[in-house]
TIDO-237416 format. One record per atom (N, C-alpha, C): residue in three letters; x, y, z. Coordinates in steps of 0.2 Angstrom, whole numbers, plus 5000, padded with zeros to 4 digits. Layout:
! TIDO-237416
ALAXYZ
...
END
This chain:
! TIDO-237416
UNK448154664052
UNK447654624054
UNK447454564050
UNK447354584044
UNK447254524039
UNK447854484039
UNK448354504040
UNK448954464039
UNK448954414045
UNK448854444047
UNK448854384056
UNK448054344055
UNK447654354052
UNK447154314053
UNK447254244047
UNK447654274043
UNK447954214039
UNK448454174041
UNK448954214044
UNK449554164049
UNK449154104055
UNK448554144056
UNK448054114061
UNK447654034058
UNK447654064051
UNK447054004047
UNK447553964046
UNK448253994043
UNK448653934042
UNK448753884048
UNK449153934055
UNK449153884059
UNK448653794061
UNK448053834060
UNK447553814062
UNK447453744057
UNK447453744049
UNK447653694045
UNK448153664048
UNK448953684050
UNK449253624049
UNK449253584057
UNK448953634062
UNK448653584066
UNK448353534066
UNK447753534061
UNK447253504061
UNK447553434056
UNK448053444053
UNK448253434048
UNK448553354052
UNK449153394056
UNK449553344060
UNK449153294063
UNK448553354069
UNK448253304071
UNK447953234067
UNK447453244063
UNK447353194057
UNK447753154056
UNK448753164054
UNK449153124053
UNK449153064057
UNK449053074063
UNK449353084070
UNK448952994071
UNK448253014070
UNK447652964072
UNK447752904063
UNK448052904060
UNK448152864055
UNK449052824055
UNK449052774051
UNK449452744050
UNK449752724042
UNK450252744041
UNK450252734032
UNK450652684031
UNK450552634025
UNK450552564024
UNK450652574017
UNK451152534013
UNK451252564005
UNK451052484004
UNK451052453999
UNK451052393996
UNK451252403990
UNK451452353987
UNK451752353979
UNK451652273977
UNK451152283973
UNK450752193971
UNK451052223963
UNK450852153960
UNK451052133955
UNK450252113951
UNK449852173949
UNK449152153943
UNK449052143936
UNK449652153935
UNK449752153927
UNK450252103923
UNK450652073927
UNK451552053927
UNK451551973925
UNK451951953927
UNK452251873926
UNK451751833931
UNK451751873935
UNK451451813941
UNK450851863943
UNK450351893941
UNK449851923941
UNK449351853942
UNK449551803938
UNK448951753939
UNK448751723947
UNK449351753950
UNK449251753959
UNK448951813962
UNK449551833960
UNK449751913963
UNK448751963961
UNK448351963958
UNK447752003959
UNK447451973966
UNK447551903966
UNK447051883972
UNK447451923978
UNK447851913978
UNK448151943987
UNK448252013987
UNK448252063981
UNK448052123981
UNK447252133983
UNK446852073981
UNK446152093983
UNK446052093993
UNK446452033993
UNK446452004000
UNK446852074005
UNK447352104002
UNK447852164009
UNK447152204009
UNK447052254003
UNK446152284003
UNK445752264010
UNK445452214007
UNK444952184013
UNK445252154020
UNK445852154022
UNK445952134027
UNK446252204032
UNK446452234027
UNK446652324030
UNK445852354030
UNK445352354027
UNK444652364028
UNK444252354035
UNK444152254036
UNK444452224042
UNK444552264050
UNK445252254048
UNK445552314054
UNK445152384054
UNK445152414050
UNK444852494051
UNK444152504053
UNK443952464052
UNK443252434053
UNK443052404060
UNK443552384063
UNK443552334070
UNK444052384076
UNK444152454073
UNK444652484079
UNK445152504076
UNK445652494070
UNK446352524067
UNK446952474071
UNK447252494073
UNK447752454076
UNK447952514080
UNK447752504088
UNK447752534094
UNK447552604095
UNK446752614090
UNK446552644088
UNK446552694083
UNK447252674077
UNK447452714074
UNK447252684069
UNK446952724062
UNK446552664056
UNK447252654053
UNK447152634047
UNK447552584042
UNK447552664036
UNK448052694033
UNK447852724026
UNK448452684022
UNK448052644016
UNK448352614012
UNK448552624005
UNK449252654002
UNK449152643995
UNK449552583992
UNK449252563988
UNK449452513987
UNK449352513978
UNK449952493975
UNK450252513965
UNK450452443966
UNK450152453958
UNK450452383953
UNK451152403951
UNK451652353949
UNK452352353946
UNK452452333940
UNK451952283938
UNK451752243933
UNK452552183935
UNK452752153938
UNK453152103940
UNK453752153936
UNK453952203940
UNK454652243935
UNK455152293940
UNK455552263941
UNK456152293946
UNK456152373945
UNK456252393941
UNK456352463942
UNK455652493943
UNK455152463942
UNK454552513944
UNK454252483951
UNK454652433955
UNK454552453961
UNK455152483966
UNK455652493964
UNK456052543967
UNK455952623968
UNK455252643960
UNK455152713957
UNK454552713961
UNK454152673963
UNK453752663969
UNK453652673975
UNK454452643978
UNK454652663986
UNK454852713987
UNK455252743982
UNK455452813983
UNK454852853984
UNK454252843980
UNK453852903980
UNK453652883989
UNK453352813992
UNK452952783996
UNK453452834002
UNK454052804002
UNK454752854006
UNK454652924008
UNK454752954003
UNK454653014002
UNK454053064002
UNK453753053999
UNK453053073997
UNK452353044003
UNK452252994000
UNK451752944006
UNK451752954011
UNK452652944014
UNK452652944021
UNK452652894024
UNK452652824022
UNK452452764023
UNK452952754031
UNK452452714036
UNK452752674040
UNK453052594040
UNK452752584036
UNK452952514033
UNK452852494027
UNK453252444024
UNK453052434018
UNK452752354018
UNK452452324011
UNK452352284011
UNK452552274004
UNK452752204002
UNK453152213994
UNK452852143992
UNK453152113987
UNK452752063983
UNK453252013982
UNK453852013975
UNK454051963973
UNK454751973975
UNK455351913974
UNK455651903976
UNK456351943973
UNK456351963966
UNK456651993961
UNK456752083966
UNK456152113965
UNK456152153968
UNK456352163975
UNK456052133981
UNK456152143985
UNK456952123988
UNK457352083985
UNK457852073987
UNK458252123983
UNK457952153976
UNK458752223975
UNK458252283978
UNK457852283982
UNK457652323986
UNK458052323994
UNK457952273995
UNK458352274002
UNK458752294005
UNK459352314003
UNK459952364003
UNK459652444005
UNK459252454002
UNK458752534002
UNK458452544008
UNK458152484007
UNK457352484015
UNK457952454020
UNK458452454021
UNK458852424026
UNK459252494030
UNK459452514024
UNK459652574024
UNK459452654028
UNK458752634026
UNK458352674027
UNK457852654033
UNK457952584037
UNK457652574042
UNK456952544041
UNK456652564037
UNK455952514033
UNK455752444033
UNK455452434039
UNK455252384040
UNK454952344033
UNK455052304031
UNK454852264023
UNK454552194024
UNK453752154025
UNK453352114026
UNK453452094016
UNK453752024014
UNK453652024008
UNK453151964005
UNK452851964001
UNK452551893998
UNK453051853996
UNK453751883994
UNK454151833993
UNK454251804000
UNK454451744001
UNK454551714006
UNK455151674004
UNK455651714002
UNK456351703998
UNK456951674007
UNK457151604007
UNK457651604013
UNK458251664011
UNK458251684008
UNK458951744009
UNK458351814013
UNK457951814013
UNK457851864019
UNK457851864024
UNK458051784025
UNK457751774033
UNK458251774040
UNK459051804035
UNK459551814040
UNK459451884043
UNK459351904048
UNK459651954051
UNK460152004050
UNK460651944049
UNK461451994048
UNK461252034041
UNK460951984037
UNK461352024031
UNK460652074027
UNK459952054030
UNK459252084030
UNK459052114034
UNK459052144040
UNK458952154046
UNK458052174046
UNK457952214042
UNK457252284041
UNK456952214037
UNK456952174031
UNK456452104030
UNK456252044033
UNK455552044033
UNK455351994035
UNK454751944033
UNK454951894034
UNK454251834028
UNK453851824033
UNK453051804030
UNK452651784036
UNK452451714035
UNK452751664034
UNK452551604033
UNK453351554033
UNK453151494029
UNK453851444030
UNK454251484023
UNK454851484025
UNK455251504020
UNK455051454013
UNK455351484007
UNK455351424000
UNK455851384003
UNK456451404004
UNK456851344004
UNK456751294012
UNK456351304016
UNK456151254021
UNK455351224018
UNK455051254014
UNK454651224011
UNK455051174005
UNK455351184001
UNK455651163996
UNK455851084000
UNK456351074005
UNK456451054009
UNK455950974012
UNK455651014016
UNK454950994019
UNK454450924012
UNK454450984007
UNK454250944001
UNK454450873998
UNK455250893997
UNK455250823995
UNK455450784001
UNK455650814006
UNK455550754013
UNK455150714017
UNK454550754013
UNK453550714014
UNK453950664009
UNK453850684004
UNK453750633995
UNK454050583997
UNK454950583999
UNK455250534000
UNK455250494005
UNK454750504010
UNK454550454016
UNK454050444017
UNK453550484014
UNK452650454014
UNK452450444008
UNK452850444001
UNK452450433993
UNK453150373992
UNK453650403991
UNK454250373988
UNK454450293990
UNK454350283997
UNK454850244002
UNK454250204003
UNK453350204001
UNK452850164000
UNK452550143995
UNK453150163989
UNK452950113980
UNK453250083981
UNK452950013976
UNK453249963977
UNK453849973971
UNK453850033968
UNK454550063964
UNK455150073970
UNK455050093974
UNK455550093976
UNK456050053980
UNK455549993981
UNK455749913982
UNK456449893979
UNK455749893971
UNK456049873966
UNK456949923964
UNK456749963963
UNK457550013964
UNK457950023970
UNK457949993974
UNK458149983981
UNK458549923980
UNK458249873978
UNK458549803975
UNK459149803968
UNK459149863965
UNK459349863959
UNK459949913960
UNK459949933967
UNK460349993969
UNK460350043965
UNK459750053965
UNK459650143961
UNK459550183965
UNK459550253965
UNK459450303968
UNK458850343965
UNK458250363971
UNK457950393966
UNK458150463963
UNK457850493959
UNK458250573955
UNK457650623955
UNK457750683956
UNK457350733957
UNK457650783951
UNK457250823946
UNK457450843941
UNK457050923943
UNK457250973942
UNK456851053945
UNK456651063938
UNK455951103937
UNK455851133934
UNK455651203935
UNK455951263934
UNK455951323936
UNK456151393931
UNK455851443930
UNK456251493927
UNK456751513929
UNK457451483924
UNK457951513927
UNK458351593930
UNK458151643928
UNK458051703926
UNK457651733933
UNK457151693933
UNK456651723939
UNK456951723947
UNK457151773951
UNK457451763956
UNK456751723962
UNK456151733960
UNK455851683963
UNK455751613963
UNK455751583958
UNK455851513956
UNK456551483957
UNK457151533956
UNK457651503958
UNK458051503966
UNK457451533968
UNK457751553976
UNK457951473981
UNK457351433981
UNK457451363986
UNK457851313980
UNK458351323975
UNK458451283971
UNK459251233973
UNK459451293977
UNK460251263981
UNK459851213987
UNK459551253991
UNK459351213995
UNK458751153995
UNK458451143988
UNK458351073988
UNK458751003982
UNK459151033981
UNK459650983978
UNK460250983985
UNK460251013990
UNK460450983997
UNK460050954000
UNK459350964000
UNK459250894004
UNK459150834000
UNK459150843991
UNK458950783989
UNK459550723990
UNK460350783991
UNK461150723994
UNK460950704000
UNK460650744004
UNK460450714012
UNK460150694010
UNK459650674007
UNK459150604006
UNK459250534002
UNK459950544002
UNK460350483997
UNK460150503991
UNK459650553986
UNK459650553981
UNK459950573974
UNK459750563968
UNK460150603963
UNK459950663961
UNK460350703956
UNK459950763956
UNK460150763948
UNK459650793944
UNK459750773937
UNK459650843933
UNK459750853927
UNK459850933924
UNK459150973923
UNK459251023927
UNK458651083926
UNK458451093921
UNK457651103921
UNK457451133915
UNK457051193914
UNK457151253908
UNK457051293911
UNK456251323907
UNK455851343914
UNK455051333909
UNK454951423911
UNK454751443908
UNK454551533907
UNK454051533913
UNK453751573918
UNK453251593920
UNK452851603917
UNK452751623909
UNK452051633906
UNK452151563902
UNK452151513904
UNK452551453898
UNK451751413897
UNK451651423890
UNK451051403887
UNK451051313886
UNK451851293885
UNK451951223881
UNK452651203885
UNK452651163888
UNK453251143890
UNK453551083887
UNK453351053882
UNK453350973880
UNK454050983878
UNK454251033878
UNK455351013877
UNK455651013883
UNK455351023887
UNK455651023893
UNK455550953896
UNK454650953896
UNK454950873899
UNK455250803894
UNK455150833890
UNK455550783885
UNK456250773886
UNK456650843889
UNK457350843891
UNK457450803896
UNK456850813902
UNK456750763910
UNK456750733907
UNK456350703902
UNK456050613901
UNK456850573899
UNK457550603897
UNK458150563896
UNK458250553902
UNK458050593909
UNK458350583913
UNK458250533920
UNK457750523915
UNK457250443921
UNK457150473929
UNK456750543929
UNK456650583936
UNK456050513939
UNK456050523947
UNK455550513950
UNK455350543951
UNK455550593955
UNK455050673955
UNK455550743952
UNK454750773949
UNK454950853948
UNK454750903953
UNK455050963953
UNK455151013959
UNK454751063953
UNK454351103956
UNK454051133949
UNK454051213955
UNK454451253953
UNK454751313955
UNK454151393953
UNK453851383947
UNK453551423946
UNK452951433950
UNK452551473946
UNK451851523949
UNK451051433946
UNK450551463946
UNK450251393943
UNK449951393939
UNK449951453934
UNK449651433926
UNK450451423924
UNK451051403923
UNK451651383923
UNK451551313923
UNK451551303929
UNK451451223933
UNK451151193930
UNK450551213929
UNK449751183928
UNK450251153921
UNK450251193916
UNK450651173909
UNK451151113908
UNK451451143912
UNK452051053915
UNK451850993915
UNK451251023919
UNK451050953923
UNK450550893918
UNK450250943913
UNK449650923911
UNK450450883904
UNK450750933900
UNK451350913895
UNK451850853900
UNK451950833904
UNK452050783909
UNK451750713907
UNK451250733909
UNK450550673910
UNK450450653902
UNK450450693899
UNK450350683891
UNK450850613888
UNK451550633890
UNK452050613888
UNK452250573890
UNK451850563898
UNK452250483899
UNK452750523903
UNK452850563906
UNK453550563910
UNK453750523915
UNK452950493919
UNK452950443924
UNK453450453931
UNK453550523932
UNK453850563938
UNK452950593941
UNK453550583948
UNK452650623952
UNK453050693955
UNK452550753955
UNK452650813958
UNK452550833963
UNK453050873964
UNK452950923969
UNK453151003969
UNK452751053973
UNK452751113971
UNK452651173974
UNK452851223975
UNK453051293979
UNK452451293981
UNK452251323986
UNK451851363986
UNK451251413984
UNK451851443978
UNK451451483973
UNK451151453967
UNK451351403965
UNK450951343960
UNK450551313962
UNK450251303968
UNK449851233970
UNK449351273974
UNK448851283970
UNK448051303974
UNK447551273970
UNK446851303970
UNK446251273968
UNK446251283961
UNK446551323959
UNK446551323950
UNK446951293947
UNK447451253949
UNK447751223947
UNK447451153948
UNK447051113951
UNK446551053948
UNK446051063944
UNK445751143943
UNK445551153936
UNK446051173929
UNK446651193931
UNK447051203925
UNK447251103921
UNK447251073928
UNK447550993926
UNK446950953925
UNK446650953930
UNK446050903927
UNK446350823932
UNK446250773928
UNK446650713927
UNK447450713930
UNK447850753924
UNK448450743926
UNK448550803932
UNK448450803936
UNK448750843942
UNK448450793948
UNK448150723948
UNK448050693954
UNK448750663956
UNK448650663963
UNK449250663965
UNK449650683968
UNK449650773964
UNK450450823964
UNK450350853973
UNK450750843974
UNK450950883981
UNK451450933981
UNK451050993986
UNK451351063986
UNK451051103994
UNK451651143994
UNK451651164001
UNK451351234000
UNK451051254008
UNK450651314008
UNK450851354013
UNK450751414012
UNK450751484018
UNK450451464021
UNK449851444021
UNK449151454028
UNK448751394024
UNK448351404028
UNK447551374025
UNK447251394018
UNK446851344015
UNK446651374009
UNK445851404010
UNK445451424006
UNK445051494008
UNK444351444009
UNK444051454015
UNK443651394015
UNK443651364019
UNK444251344021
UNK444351274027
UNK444051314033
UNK443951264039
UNK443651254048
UNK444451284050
UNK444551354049
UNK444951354054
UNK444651424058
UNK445051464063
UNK444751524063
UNK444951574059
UNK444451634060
UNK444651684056
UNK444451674048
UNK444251614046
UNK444151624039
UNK443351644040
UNK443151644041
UNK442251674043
UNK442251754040
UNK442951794043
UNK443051854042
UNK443151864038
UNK443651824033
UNK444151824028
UNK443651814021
UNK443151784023
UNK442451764019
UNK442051824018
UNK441851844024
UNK441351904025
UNK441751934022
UNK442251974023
UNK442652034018
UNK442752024009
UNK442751954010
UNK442851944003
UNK442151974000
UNK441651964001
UNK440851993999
UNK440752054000
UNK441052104007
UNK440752134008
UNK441252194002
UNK441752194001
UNK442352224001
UNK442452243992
UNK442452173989
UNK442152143981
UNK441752113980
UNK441252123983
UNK440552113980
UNK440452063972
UNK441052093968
UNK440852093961
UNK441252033959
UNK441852003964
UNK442151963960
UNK441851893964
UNK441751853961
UNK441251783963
UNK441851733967
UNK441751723972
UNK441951703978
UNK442251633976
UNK442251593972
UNK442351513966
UNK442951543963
UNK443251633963
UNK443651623958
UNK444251653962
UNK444051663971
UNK444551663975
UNK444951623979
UNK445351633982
UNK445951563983
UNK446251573988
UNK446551523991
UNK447051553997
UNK447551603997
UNK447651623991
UNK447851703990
UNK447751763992
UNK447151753993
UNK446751803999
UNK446951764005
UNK446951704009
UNK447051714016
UNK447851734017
UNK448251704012
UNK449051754013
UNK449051804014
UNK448751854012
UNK448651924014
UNK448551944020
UNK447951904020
UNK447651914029
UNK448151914032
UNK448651864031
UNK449251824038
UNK449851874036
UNK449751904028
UNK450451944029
UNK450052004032
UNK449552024033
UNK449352094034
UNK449452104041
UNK449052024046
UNK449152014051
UNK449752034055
UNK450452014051
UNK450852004055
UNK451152074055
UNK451052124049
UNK451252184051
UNK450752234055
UNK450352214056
UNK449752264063
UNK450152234067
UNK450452154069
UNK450652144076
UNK451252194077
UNK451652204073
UNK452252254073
UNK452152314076
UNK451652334071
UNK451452414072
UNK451252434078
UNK450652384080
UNK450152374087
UNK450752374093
UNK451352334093
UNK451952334097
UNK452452414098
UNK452552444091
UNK452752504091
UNK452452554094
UNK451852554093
UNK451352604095
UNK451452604103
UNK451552564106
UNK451252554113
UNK451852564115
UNK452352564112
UNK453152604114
UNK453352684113
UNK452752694110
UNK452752754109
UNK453152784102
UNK453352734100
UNK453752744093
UNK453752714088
UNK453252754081
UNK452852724076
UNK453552724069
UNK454152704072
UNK454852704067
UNK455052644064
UNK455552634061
UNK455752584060
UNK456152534064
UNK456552554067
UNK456952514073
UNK456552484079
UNK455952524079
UNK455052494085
UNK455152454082
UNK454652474075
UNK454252414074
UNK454652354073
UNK455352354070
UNK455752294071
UNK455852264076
UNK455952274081
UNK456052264087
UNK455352214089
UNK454652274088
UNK454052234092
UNK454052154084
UNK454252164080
UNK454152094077
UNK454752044078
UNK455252074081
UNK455952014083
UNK455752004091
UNK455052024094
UNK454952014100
UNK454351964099
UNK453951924095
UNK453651884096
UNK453651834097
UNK453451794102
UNK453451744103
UNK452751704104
UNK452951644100
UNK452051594101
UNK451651634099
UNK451751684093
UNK451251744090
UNK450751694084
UNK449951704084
UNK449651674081
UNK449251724076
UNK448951734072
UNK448851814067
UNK448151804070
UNK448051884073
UNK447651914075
UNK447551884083
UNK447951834085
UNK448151844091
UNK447651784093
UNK447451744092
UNK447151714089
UNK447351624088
UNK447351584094
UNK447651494089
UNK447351464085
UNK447851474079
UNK447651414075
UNK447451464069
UNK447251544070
UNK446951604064
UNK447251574058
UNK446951584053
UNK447151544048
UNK447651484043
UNK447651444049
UNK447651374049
UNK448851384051
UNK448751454053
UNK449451454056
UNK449651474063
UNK450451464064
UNK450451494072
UNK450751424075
UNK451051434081
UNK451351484083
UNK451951504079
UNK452251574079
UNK452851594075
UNK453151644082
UNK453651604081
UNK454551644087
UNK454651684081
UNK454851754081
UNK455351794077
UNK455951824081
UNK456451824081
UNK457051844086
UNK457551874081
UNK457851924086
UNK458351964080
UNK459051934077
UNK459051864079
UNK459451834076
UNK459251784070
UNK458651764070
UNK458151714064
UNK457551754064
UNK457351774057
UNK456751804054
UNK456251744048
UNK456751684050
UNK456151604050
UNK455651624054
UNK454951624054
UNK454451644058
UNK454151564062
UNK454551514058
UNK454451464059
UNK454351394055
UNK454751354058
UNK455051294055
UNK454651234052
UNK453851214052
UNK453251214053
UNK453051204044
UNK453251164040
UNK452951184034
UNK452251114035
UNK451751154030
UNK451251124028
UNK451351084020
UNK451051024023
UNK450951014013
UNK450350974012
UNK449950984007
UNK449650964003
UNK449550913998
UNK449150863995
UNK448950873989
UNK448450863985
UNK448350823980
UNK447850853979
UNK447650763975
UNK446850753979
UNK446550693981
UNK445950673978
UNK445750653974
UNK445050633970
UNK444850703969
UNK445250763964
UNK444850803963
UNK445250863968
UNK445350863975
UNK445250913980
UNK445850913983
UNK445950953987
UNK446550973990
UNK446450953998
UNK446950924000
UNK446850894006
UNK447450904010
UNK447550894016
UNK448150894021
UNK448550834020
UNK449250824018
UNK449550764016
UNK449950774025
UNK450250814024
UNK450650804031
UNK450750884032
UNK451050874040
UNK451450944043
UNK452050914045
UNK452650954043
UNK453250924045
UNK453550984050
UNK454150964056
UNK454451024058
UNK455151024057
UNK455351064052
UNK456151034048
UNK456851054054
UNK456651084059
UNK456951104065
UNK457151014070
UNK456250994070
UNK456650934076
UNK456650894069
UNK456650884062
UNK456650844059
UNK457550834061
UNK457950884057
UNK458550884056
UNK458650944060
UNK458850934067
UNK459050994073
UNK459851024070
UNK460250974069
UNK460950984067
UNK461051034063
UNK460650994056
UNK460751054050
UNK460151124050
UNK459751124054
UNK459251184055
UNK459651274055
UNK459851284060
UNK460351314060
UNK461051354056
UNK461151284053
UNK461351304046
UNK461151334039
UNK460351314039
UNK459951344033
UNK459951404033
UNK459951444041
UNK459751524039
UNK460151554033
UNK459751594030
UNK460051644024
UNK459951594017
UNK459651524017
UNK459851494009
UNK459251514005
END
């Protein structure tokens, strides 16, 4: 009798057990709060938090909440492989969510393998093939269509409007673009082929790389190697206490080249890192920065306060709105799977290679992006790069480019660079 009243209690737990499973959704994350690029990486760890908060607080995603764990790696490849295994195995994770481009790319053989849908902050063009990435996905313009986009603003709305380039047009010069990037860093060297191809498709020259650290304190040998090279622009590949160094060792020196910069380099503390020498610099973004009129940022606001309270809102960035938009586009997934009845890895692929004219949170214009096509042949979410720069102090809208009707020919051919 006692034995059966125990076979009864246990039933009774692993019901209850499953059922609970059942009403939840499990989400790994792997951020970067300690590492190389941590001077980003804390803010969009703050930002998945309060956006997965958000949702569980407004309904779950088709009424199932969000269970999130989410570990720092400290920017170090084998401690986010020792990660997913646990997230895999252990966790139980239906999705993952990963960070830099290093990892996630000798990740990607694994979670492809394994069918695990992978949402990254790398926004690396080598994940954006299908064939050879199928389970990765970026939620923003790739770096090398941003890379792209950047110097194709610079060279038709900065370059082709100095009366420099008159004068070197008359002398039949070419202008030169010289990169400054950690060579080493698979994130920094990612859009480096594909923007010394656009700089030959733009008639221009391309001059010797230099190679500046992620935590790089002094750069003044570096530009000093540029400065033999008589650049008009530099391509600044790193994160933005990097940049910010460059920029300022640049300005110093007289390099008298103007910039342009990833994404990950060019936000609001980088006109406080430069001051003076950062007017000017032009650089492309994921989305909107934290504070602008668009929608959605009211929310993205609100949770910032309500969620960390403790960290002062001056020392937050669009770091956090990437979040939101990478958080965004994996509820649309899952929200898709669920409703097929199949919370897997091949659903949820499918419901994200089925969106069309998808805006995050469903929403036009949510965080100053959208629309985004994903189809199981191109995981480009869209061709759409924004750019920036940064004007009396402030950051401004310089232009939106669409590199698809820009160059329709060679569009097609970029996937995978």
């Amino acid at each position: 009798m006692r034995t059966r009243i125990l076979l009864l209690g246990l039933a009774f737990v692993l019901i209850c057990s499953t059922a609970f499973a059942a009403d939840e959704i499990r989400v790994g994350s792997i951020n970067d709060l300690t590492g190389a690029t941590s001077d980003v990486g804390k803010d969009a760890a703050l930002g998945i938090r309060e956006c997965v908060q958000y949702l569980n607080d407004t309904g779950g995603i088709e009424g199932k909440k969000i269970k999130l764990f989410l570990y720092d790696y400290g920017y170090r490849v084998p401690e986010a492989i020792t990660i997913y295994k646990r997230f895999r195995d252990y966790d139980k994770i239906s999705l993952l969510l990963q960070w830099g481009t290093g990892d996630t790319e000798a990740l990607s053989p694994t979670v492809n393998r394994d069918k695990m849908v992978t949402i990254s902050d790398s926004l690396s063009g080598h994940l954006c093939d299908p064939k050879k990435t199928p389970y990765n996905f970026v939620y923003s313009t790739d770096y090398s269509t941003n890379a792209r986009a950047a110097l194709t603003v610079w060279f038709e709305e900065v370059w082709k409007k100095s009366d420099k380039w008159k004068k070197d047009r008359e002398a039949g010069k070419k202008p030169k673009l010289v990169c400054f990037y950690m060579f080493a860093a698979p994130y920094a060297s990612a859009p480096i082929k594909a923007i010394k191809d656009q700089a030959k498709l733009l008639g221009m020259e391309v001059g010797k790389d230099q190679d500046v650290s992620l935590t790089a304190l002094d750069a003044k040998s570096q530009v000093l190697g540029a400065k033999q090279e008589h650049p008009n622009v530099i391509w600044h590949g790193n994160t933005t206490m990097s940049v910010a160094t460059a920029v300022k060792d640049a300005y110093a020196l007289k390099l008298g080249a103007d910039h342009i910069v990833n994404n990950w380099g060019f936000d609001k503390n980088l006109i406080r890192m430069t001051g003076e020498a950062g007017e000017g610099v032009i650089g492309a973004a994921a989305c909107a920065f934290l504070g602008m009129d668009v929608p959605y940022m009211d929310k993205v606001l609100e949770y910032c306060k309500k969620v960390n309270p403790g960290v002062p809102i001056e020392k937050r960035d669009i770091r956090t709105v990437q979040a939101w938009l990478k958080v965004s586009l994996a509820a649309a997934g899952l929200s898709g799977a669920i409703k097929q009845g199949k919370l897997d890895g091949p659903t949820i692929k499918g419901s994200l290679e089925s969106l069309k004219g998808w805006y995050p949170f469903n929403k036009e214009n949510a965080l100053g992006r959208g629309p985004y096509t994903i189809t199981d042949t191109d995981h480009r979410p869209t061709p759409v790069a924004l750019l920036y720069h940064i004007k009396d102090g402030k950051i401004a809208l310089l232009s939106t480019i669409n590199m698809q009707e820009k160059f329709p020919k060679e569009w097609p051919s970029w996937l995978g660079w």
